[in-house]
N, C-alpha and C positions, 0 to 999 in steps of 0.2 A: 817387497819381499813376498815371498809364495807361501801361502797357509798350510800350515800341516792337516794331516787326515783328521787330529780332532777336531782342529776349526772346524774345517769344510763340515763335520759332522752337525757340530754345534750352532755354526750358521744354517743347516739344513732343519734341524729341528726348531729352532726358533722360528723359522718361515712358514714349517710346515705345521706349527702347534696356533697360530694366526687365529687362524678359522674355528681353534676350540675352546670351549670353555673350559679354562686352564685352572679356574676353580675349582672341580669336580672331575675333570679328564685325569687320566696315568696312563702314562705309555707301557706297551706292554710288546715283550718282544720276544718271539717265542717261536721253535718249528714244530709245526704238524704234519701229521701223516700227509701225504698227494693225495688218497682217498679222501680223508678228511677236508682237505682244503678245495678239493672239486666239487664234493659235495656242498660246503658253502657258498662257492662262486656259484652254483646250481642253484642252490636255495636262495640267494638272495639275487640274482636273477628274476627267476620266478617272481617273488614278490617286489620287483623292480625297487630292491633298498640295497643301500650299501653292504660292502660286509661288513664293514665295523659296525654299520643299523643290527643287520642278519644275529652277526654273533651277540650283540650285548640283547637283543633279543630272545634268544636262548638261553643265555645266562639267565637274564632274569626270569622266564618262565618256568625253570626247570628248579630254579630254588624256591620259586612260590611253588610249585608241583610238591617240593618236598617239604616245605613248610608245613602245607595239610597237612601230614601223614602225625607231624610231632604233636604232643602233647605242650605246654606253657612250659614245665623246667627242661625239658629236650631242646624249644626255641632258644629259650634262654641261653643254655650249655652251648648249642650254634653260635648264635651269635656272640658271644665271649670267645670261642676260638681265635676269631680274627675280626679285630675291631678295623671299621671304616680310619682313613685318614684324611 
């Protein structure tokens, strides 16, 4: 019998989630601008890293960026927006 498009999907992402640490990894599925996404295939080029290296990357640097700027109850207010899972 022939699998439907959610199998095949579901079989695709179990193959493809293999290689990550499925403790702490989430899939994230999302469009960006073509400027956007040229500039990351660019920048992580350049630093010969993946993009998913590239982008988590940035993420995390631009929150520690903005960490500084807060005072202890501002961190705090941050981090209570949106708790880790």
């Amino acid at each position: 019998m022939a699998l439907t498009n959610a199998q095949i999907q579901a079989a695709y992402r179990a193959r493809h989630c293999k290689d990550i640490d499925t403790q702490s990894a989430r899939r994230l599925d999302l469009l960006i601008d073509a400027d956007a996404q040229t500039a990351l295939k660019r920048m992580a080029a350049h630093y010969r890293v993946t993009q998913r290296a590239m982008l988590q990357t940035l993420i995390v640097d631009a929150q520690k960026a903005l960490l500084t700027t807060m005072d202890g109850s501002q961190q705090d207010a941050y981090f209570d927006r949106v708790q880790a899972k």
